[in-house]
C-alpha positions in Angstrom: 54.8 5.6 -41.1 51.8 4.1 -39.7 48.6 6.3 -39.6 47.8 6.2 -35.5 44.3 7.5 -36.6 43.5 4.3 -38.8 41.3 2.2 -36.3 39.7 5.2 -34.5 38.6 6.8 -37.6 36.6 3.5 -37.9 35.5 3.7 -34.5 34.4 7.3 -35.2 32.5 6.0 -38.4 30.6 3.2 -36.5 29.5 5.7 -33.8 32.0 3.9 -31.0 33.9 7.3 -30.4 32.5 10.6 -30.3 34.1 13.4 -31.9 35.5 14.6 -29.1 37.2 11.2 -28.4 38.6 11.6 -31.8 39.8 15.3 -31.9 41.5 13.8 -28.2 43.2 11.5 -29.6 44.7 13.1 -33.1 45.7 15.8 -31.3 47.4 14.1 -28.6 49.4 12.0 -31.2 50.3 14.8 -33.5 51.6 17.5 -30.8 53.8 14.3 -29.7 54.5 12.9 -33.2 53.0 9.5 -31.6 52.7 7.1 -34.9 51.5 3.9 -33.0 47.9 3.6 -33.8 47.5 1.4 -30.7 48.4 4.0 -28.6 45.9 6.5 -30.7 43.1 3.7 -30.0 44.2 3.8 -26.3 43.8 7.8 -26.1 40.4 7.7 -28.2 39.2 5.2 -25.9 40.1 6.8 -22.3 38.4 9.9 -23.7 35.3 7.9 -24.1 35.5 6.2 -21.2 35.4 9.5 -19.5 32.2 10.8 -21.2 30.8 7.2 -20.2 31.2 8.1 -16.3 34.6 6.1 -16.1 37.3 7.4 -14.3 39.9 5.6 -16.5 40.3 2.9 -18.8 40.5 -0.6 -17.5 42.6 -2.2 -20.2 42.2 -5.5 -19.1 38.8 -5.5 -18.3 38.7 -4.8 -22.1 40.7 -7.1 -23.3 38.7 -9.6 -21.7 35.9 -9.1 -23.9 38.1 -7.5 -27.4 35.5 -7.1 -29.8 33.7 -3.4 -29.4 30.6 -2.6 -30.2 27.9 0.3 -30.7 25.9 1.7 -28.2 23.2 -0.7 -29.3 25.5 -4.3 -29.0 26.2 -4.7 -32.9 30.0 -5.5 -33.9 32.1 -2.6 -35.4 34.7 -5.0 -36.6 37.2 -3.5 -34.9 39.0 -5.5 -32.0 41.3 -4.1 -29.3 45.0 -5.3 -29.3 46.3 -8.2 -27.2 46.9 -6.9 -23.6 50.8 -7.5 -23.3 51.2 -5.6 -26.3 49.0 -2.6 -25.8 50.9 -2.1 -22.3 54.0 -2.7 -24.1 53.0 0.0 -26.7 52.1 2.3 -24.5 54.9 2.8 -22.3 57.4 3.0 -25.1 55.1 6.0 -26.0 55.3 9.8 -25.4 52.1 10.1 -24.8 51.7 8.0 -21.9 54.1 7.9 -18.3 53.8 6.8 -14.7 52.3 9.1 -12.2 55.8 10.8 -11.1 56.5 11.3 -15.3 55.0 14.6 -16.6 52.7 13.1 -19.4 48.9 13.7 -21.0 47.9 9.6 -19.9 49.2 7.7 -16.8 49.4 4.0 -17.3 48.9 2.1 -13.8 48.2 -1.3 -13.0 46.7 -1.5 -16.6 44.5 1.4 -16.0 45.0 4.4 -18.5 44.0 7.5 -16.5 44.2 11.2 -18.1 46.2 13.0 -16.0 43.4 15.0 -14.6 41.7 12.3 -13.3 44.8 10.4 -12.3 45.2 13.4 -9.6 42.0 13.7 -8.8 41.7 9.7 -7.7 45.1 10.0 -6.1 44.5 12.8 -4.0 40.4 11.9 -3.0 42.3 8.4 -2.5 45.1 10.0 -0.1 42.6 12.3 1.9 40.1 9.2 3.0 43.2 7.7 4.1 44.4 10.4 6.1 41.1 10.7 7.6 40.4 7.3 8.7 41.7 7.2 12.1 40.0 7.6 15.5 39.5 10.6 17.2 39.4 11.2 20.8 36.2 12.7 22.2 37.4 13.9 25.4 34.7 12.2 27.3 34.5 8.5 28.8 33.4 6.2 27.5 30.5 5.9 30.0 29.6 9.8 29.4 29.3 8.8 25.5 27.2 6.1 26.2 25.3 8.2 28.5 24.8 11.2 25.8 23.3 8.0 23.3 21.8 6.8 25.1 19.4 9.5 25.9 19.1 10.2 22.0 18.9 6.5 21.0 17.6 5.2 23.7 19.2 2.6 25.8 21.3 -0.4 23.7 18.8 -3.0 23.5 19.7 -7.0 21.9 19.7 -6.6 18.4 22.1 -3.9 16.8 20.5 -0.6 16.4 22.2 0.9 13.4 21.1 4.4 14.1 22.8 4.3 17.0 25.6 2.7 15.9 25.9 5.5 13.3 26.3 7.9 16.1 29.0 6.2 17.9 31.0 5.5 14.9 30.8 9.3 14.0 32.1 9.7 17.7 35.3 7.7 17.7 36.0 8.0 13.7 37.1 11.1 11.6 35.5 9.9 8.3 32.1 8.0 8.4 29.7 7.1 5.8 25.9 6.2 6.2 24.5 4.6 3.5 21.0 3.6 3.5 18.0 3.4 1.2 14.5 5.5 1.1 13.1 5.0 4.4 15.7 4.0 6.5 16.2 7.2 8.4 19.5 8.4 7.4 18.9 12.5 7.7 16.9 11.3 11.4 20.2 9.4 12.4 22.3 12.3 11.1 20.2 14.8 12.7 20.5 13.1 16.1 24.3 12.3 14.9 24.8 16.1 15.0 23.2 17.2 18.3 25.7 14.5 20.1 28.5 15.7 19.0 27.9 19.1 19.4 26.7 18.2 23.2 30.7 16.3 23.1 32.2 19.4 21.6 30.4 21.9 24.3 31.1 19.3 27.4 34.8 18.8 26.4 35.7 22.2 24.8 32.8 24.4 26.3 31.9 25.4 22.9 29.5 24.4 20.0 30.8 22.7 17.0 31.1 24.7 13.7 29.0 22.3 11.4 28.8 22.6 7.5 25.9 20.9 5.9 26.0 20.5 2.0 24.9 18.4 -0.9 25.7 18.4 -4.7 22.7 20.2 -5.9 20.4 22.8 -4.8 17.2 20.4 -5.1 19.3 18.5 -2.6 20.6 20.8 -0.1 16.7 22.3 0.4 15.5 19.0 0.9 18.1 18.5 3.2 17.5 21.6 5.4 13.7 20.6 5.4 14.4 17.3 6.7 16.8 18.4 9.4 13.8 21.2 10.2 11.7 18.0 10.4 13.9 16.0 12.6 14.4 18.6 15.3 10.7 19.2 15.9 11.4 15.4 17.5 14.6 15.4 19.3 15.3 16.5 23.0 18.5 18.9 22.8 18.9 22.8 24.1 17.9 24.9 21.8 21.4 26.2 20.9 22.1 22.6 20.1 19.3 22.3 17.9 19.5 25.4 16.4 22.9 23.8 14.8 20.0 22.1 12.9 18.4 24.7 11.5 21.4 26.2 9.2 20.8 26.3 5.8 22.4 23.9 4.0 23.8 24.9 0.5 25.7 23.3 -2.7 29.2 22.2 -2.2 30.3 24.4 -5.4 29.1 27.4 -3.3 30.4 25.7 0.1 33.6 25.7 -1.6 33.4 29.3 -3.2 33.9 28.4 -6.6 36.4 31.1 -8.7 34.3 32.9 -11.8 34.9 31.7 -15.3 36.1 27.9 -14.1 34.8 25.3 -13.5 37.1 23.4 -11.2 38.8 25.8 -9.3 37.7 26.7 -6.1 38.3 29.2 -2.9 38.8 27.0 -0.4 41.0 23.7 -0.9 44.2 22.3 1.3 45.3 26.1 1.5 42.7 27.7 2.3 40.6 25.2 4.0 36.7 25.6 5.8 35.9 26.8 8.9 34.0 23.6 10.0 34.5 21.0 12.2 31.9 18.6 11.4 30.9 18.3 7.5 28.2 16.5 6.7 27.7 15.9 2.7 24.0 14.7 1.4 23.4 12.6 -1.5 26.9 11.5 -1.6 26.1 8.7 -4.8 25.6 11.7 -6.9 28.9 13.8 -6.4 31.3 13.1 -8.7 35.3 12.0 -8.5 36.6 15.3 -9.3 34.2 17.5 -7.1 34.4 15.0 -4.1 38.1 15.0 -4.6 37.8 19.0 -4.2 35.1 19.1 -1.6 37.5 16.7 0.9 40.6 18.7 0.2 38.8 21.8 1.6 38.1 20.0 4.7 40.3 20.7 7.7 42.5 17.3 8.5 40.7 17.6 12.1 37.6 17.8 11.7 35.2 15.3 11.0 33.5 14.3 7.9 30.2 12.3 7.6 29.1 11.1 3.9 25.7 10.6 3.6 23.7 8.7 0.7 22.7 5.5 -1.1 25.0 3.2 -2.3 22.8 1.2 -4.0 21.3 4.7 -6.3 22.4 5.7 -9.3 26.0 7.0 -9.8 27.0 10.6 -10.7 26.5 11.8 -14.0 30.0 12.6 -14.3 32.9 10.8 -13.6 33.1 8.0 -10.9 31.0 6.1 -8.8 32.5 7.5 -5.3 30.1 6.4 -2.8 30.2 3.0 -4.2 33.9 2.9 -4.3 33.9 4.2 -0.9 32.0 1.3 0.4 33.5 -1.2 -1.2 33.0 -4.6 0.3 32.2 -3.6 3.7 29.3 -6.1 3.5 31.8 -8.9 4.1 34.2 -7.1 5.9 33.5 -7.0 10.0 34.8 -4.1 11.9 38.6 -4.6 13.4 38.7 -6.1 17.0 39.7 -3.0 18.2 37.1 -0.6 17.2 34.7 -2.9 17.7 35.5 -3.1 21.9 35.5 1.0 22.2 31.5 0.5 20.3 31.0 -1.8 22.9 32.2 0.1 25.7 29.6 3.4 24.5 27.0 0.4 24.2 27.2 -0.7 20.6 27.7 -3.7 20.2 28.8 -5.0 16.5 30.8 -7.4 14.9 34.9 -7.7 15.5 37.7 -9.0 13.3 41.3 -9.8 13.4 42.0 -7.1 11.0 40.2 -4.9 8.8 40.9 -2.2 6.1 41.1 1.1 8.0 38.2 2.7 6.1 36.1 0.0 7.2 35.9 1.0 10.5 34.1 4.0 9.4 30.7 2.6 7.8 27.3 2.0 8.8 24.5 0.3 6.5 21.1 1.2 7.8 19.2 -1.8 7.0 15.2 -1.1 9.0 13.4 0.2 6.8 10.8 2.6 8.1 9.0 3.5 4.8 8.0 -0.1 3.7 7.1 -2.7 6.1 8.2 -6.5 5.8 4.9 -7.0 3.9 5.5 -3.7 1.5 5.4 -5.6 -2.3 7.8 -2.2 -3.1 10.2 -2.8 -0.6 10.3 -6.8 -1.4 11.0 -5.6 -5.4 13.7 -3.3 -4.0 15.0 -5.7 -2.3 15.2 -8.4 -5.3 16.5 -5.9 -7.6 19.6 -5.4 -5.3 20.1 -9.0 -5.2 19.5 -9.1 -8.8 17.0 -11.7 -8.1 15.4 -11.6 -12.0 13.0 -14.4 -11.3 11.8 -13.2 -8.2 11.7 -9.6 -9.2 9.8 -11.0 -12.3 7.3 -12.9 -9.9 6.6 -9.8 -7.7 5.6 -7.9 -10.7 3.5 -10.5 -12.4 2.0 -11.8 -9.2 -1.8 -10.3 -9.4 -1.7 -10.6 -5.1 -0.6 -7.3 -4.2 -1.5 -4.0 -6.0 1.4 -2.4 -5.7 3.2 -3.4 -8.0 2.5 -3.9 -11.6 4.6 -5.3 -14.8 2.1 -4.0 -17.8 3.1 -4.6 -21.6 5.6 -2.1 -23.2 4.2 1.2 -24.7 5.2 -0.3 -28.4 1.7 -1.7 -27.8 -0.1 1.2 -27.0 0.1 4.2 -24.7 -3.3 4.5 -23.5 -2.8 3.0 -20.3 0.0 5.1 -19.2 -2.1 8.5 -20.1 -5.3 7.0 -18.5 -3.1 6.6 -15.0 -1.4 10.0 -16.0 -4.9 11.7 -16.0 -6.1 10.3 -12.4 -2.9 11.2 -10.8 -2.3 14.8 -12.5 -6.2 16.0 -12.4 -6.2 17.6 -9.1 -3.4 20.3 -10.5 -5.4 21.8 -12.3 -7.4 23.4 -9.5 -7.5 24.0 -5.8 -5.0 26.2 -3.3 -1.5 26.5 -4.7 -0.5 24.3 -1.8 -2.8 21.4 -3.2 -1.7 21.7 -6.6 1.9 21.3 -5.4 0.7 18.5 -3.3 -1.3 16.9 -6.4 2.2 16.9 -8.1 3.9 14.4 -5.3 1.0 12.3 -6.1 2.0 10.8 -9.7 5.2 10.8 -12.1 6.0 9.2 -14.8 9.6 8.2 -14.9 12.3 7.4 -18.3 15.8 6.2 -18.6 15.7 8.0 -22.1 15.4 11.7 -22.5 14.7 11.3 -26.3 13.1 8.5 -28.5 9.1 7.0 -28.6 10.1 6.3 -24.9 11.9 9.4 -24.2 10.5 12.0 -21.6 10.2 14.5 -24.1 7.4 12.8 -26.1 6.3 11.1 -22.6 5.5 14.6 -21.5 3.9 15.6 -24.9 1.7 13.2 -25.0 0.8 13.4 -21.8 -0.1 17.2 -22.2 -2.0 16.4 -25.0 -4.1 14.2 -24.0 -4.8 16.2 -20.6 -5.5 18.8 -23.1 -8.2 15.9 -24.5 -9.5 15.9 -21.4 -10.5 19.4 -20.9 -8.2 19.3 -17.4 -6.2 22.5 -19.6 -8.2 24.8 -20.8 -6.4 26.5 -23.5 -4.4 25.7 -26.4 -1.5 27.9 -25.1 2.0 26.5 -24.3 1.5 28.4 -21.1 -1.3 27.6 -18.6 -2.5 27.2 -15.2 -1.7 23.7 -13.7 1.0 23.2 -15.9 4.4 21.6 -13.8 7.7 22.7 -14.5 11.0 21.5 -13.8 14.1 24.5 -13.1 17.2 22.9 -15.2 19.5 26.1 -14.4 20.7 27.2 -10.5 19.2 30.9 -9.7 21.2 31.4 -6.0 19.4 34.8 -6.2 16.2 34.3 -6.8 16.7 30.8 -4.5 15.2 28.2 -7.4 17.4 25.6 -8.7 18.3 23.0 -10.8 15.6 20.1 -10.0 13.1 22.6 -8.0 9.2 21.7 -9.1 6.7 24.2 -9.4 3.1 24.9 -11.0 1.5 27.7 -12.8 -1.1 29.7 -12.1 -3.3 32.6 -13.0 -1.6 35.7 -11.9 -3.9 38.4 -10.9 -2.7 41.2 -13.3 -3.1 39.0 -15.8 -0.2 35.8 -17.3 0.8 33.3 -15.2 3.1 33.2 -11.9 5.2 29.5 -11.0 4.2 28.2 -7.2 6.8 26.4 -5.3 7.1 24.8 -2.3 9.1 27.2 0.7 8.8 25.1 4.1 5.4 24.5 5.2 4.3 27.3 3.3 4.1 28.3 -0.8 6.3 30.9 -2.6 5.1 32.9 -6.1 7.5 33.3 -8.6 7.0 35.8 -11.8 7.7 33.6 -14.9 10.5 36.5 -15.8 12.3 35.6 -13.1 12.2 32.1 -13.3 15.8 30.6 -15.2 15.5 27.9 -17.4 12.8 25.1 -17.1 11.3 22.5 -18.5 7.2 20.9 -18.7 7.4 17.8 -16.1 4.7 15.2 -15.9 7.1 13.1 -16.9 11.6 12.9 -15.7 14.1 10.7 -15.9 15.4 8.8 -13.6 18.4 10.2 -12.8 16.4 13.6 -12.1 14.0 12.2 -9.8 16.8 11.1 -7.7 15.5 12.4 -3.5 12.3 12.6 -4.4 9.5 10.7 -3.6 6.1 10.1 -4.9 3.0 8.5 -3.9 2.6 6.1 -7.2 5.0 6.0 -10.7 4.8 4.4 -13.7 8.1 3.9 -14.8 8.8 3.5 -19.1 11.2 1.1 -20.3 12.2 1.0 -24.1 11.1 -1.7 -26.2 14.8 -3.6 -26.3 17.7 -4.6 -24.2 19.9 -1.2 -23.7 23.1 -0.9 -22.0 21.4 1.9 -20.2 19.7 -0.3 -18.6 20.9 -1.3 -14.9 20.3 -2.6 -11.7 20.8 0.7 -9.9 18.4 2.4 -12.3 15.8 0.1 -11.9 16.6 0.5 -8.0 16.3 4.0 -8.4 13.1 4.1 -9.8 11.2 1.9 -8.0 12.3 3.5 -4.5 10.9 7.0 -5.6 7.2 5.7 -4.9 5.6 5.2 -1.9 2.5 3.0 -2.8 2.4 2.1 -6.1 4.8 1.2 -9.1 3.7 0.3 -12.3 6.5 -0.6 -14.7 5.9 -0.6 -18.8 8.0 -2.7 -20.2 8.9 -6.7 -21.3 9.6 -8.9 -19.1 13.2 -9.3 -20.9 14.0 -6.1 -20.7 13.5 -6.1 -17.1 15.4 -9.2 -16.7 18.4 -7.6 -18.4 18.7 -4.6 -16.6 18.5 -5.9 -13.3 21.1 -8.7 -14.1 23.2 -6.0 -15.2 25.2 -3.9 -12.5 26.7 0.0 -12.9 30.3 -1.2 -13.4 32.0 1.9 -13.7 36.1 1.8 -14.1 38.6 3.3 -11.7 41.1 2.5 -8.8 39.6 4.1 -6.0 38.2 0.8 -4.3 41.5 -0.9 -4.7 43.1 1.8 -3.3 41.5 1.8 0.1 40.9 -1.8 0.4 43.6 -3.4 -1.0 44.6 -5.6 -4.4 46.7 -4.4 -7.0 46.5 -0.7 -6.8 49.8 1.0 -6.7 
């Protein structure tokens, strides 16, 4: 009998597979007496593919290109089986079945899914469906276009996508707004919100229940302060703006989540909200299995508005939703139909033939209020997204606008980076708690790498220590005043969470309290009550995801890594305002905005067609 562990345990010795992949996979094929080491290679692989943000295994995606490799490119000199084969392999085996067939893996379209994630993709799959119809608003069309009018202001020639935003969310059950830094997207839901609840009080003589949520804590506060920030602007009654002015939480504690599990939750199809409008912030970072939750809690009538960046970094988990979601709206034009009722509320948008029913339901903000047509940030932005390499290369090299800056890699020296890290940081180290927080919005340094020369554990070390040089900290404690932390662990009683940014400072009975930002005002913090955190002059990418910073430098390892994409690079360079410096080769820069986030799953086919089902 053939040993089905054979060509994993090489995988496993090259560093290809993980030990959980491999304890997956044995186990799987021993409970099931599986001998086939193709199909053992198949359950190793799936298992990886999760752990790499996949939602399944895209066989013949893979079979395209047989030869694996390490993380770092090299050969393992192992090669994946021919694709007719595998397929044929695996649905002789036990192991594997269709979705109907109770089984650990669920072959599809030559996609291997674990079962778990199967369901989850299926059902998130099933619910968008369901909700992408039109709704009836009760009012005219006249009294709709009345109502956005006087938000919007009156429809002028060229398409005004805020508006447009708004109207959608009228006539559709399940919208998403994607939009990059700048382009008003909280405004435009902000404004979003008031309408409807003025259509839900006109028609219904009552005020919309509205539930406002994102995936982290970080996220939800900054999304309550920007909804605070939006209603100081709009004309709406005050009960209509106080809709605004709910605290927004995390969708694990929207949905109630059950004690000792992770993925079980209160509400769900059962047991549903109490909400008629849901709004969900920072959409790119939820992942398939918690967006597949968060939308089956949602009652079938009420209406749902994704909000995010489709162009950001994915979820660290599984899936790449909002992406999916999206899909190829960009060349698809809205139906003929839906695009008459805009036009009747005074939107006016492009119509055709036919359309996938999802389409109907997305806006792309695309005026940028943050960077003007001049900005050299927004221009790079806008490159990387093309995955323009020369011209992104040219913007960075060109010496003709300050604000952005391609400087050697830090292989060749760090000094420069600690010298920029010094004039940005200094003024944290003294003034009101409110300018030292402020100080901290002025500068970060940003990694791809938590580890490593380049990682942001030895960026913020040396950074520490040579502020240390400087005389800007005063002692040789691991503990002083001016020192930034980072919360890694959610405190819902004590209100800090995963993400929050705070600074130290002298307590007056003696230690050190943590400052952090509470509104327009400053909150104290005893370090014994603080959870978990971390020294932060400099993050990584992925953490500094919604926030925003007057100038970054932003470290980039010395070689070509598969880490290394266009939506990171994205990412990083739309966190600053002013400036962006970038340490790194030109190569390396090259390579990672050539290469896109192609994250594996069926989710896209599903809602807009091809070989799905």
């Amino acid at each position: 009998m053939a040993d089905p562990r054979a060509e994993l345990q090489r995988l496993r010795g090259a560093g290809v597979v993980g030990d959980l992949d491999w304890h997956f996979a044995t186990t799987l094929t021993a409970a099931l007496g599986e001998a086939d080491e193709r199909v053992g290679l198949a359950a190793g692989l799936v298992s990886r593919a999760l752990s790499q943000g996949h939602v399944c295994l895209d066989l013949r995606q893979l079979c395209a290109d047989p030869a694996l490799a390490t993380e770092d490119g090299s050969a393992c000199g192992v090669a994946v089986p021919a694709l007719d084969e595998w397929l044929d392999a695996l649905r002789a085996s036990p192991l594997c079945g269709a979705g109907g067939v109770l089984s650990p893996l669920v072959l599809e379209d030559a996609r291997l899914y674990t079962r778990r994630y199967w369901r989850y993709e299926t059902a998130l799959a099933e619910t968008v469906r369901r909700r992408c119809r039109e709704v009836d608003p009760g009012l005219s069309a006249s009294a709709v276009r009345s109502l956005i009018d006087r938000h919007f202001g009156a429809a002028s020639g060229d398409p005004d996508w805020q508006r447009i935003a708004a109207t959608v969310a009228v006539y559709r059950s399940f919208c998403i707004v994607s939009g990059g830094p700048g382009t008003g997207k909280t405004f435009t839901v902000a404004k979003m919100l008031c309408v409807l609840a003025e259509i839900e009080r006109s028609a219904r003589d009552r005020l919309p229940d509205v539930v406002l949520m994102a995936p982290t804590g970080k996220a939800a506060q900054r999304l309550g302060e920007s909804m605070l920030g939006a209603a100081e602007s709009i004309d709406a009654p005050p009960e209509v703006l106080a809709l605004l002015g709910q605290r927004p939480t995390t969708i694990h504690r929207a949905l109630g989540r059950r004690p000792r599990t992770r993925t079980r939750f209160r509400h769900d199809r059962s047991n549903p909200l109490q909400a008629d409008v849901v709004v969900i912030d920072e959409a790119s970072m939820v992942d398939m299995a918690l967006m597949s939750r968060a939308l089956d809690a949602v009652p079938l009538d009420a209406r749902v508005v994704l909000l995010g960046d489709r162009d950001q970094l994915a979820s660290v988990e599984a899936g790449a939703i909002l992406a999916d979601l999206y899909g190829d709206a960009d060349r698809h034009a809205y139906s003929a139909e839906f695009a008459a009722r805009l036009a009747e509320a005074g939107s006016e948008v492009l119509g055709a033939a036919t359309a996938p029913p999802i389409r109907d339901g997305i806006v792309s903000l695309r005026r940028n209020y943050r960077y003007g047509a001049d900005s050299a940030i927004g221009r790079l932005a806008a490159a990387i997204n093309r995955g323009a390499e020369d011209e992104v290369l040219d913007l960075l090299v060109s010496q003709a606008d300050s604000q952005v800056e391609l400087r050697p890699s830090l292989e060749h020296g760090v000094a420069p980076l600690l010298d920029s890290a010094v004039a940005g940081l200094a003024g944290s180290f003294s003034g009101s708690p409110q300018e030292r927080l402020q100080c901290l919005r002025r500068f970060r340094i940003l990694s791809p790498l938590r580890r490593g020369p380049f990682g942001v554990e030895e960026l913020n070390r040396q950074a520490e220590a040579r502020l240390r040089s400087e005389r800007l900290i005063a002692t040789g404690e691991e503990l002083y005043p001016g020192k930034p932390i980072m919360v890694v662990q959610n405190d819902v009683e004590i209100g800090l969470f995963n993400g929050d940014v705070g600074v130290l400072v002298d307590s007056e009975g003696g230690g050190h309290r943590a400052v952090f930002a509470d509104g327009d005002d400053v909150r104290l913090v005893s370090l014994a009550r603080i959870p978990a955190f971390e020294t932060v002059y400099a993050t990584t990418v992925h953490k500094s995801q919604g926030s925003e910073f007057e100038e970054v430098s932003v470290v980039l390892p010395d070689r070509i890594s598969p880490l290394l994409t266009r939506e990171l690079m994205y990412t990083a360079v739309t966190r600053a305002r002013r400036r962006v410096v970038i340490y790194g080769a030109a190569e390396v820069v090259a390579a990672a905005v050539g290469r896109r986030v192609a994250r594996a799953s069926g989710l896209r086919s599903r809602l807009w067609g091809g070989s799905a089902e």
